[in-house]
C-alpha positions as CSV (number, residue, x, y, z in Angstrom):
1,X,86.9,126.8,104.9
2,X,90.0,127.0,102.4
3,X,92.0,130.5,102.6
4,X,95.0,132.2,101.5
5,X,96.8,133.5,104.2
6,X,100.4,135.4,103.0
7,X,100.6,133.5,99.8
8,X,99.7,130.3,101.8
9,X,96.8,128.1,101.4
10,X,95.2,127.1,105.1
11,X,91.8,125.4,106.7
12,X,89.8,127.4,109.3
13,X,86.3,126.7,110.5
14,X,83.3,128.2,108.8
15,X,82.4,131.9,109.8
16,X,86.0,132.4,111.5
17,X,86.4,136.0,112.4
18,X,89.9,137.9,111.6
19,X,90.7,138.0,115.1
20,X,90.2,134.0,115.2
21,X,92.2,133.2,112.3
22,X,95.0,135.5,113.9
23,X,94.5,134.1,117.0
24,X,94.9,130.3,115.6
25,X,98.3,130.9,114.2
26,X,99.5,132.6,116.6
27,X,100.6,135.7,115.7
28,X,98.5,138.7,116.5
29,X,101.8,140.1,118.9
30,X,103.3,140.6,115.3
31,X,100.8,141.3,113.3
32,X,100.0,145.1,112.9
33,X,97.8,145.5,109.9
34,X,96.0,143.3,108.1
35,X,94.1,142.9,104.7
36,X,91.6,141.0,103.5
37,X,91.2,140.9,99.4
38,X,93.2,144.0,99.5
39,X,91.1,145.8,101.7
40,X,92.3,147.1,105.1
41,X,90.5,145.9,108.0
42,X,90.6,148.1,111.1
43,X,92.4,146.8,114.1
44,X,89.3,147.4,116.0
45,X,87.1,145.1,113.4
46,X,88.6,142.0,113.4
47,X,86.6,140.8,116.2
48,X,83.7,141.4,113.7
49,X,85.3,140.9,110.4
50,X,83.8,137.3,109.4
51,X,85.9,135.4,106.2
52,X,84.6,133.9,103.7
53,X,85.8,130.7,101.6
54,X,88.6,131.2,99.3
55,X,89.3,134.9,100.8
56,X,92.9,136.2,100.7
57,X,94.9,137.8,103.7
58,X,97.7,139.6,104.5
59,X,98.3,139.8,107.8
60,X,101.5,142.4,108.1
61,X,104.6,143.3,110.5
62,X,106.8,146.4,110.3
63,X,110.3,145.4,110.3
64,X,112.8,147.6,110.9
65,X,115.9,148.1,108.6
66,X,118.8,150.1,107.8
């Protein structure tokens, strides 16, 4: 299945969950929210949270600045 990940098209297998998408690219030590069609998903969900085709995440990390 096709999805937008940060502005970036990607493949994934069908009925992915969030945590499996994360887990695929490799990032979940950075990643500390993340949204899917601009809806928050609970840290604690995405084990559960199944995408669908053509959905759009943002998978976030708090930099810190001065």
């Amino acid at each position: 299945m096709n999805l937008i990940v940060n502005g970036e098209d990607k493949s994934f297998a069908e009925n992915s969950t969030l945590q499996a998408i994360i887990d695929e690219l490799r990032v979940e030590e950075k990643v500390m929210a993340a949204a899917v069609n601009m809806e928050i998903v609970k840290k604690d969900e995405w084990n559960k949270f199944i995408v669908k085709e053509n959905d759009k995440l943002e998978l976030l990390q708090f930099v810190g600045g001065g």
